[in-house]
C-alpha positions in Angstrom: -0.4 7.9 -80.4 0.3 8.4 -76.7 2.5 11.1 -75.2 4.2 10.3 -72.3 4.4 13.3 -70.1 8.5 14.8 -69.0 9.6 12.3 -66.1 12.1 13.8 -63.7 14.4 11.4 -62.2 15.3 14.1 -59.4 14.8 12.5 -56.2 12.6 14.0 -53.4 13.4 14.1 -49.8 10.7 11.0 -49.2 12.2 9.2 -51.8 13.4 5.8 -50.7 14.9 4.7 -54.5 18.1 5.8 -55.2 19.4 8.1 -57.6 21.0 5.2 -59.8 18.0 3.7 -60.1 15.8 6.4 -60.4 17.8 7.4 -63.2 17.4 4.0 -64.5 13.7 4.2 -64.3 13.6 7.2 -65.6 15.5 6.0 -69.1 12.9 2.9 -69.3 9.9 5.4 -69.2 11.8 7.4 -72.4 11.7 4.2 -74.3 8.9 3.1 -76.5 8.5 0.0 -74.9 9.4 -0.6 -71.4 8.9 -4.3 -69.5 5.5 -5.5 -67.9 4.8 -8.4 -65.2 2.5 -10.5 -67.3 0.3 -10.7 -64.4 0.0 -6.8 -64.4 -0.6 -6.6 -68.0 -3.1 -9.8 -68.2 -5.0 -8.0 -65.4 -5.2 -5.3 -66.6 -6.6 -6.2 -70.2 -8.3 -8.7 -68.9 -10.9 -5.7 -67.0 -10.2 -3.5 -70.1 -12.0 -6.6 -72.4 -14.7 -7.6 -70.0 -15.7 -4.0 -70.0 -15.2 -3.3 -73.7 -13.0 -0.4 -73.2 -12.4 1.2 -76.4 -9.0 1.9 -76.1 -8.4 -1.6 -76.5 -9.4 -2.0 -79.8 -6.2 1.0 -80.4 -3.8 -1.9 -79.5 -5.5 -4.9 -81.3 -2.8 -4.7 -84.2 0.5 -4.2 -81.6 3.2 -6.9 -81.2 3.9 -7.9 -78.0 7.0 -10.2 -76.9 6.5 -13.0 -75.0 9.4 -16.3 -74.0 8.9 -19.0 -75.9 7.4 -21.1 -73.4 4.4 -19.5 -73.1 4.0 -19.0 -76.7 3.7 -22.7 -76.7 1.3 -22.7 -74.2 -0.6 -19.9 -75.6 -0.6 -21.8 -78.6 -1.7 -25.8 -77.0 -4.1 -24.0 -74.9 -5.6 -22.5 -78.1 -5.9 -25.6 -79.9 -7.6 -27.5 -76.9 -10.0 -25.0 -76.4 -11.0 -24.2 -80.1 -11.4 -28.4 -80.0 -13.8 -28.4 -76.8 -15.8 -25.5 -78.7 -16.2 -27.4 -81.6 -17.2 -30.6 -79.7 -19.7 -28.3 -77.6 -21.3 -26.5 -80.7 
């Protein structure tokens, strides 16, 4: 299990957030699960699979959330392209 290293929320002189919301960052990073663009995440274990990280296969068993619409999706997209495979093969 990851440990997340302590995250200080004071501001710095440079610092262009403020303190509310630094304070609200902070409190997302303390939580076990904190939100993700799906862009960022799809990117990013998108390079991690085409390079076989390892670490991926750590995560293969999480649950991640996702709206309801692109469950759907996920799931239409599936079917079509588990057909075209089978056509293919």
């Amino acid at each position: 299990m990851l440990r997340r290293e302590a995250f200080s929320a004071e501001p710095t002189a440079a610092s262009t957030i403020p303190f509310s919301q630094a304070q609200a960052s902070a409190a997302r990073m303390r939580e076990d699960r904190v939100p993700v663009a799906a862009g960022d995440a799809l990117a990013i274990l998108l390079h991690a699979a085409r390079t076989n990280r390892a670490w991926l296969d750590d995560f293969a068993d999480e649950t991640i959330m996702v709206s309801r619409d692109l469950y759907e999706l996920m799931l239409a997209y599936r079917q079509i392209a588990f057909e075209s495979n089978r056509q293919a093969a």
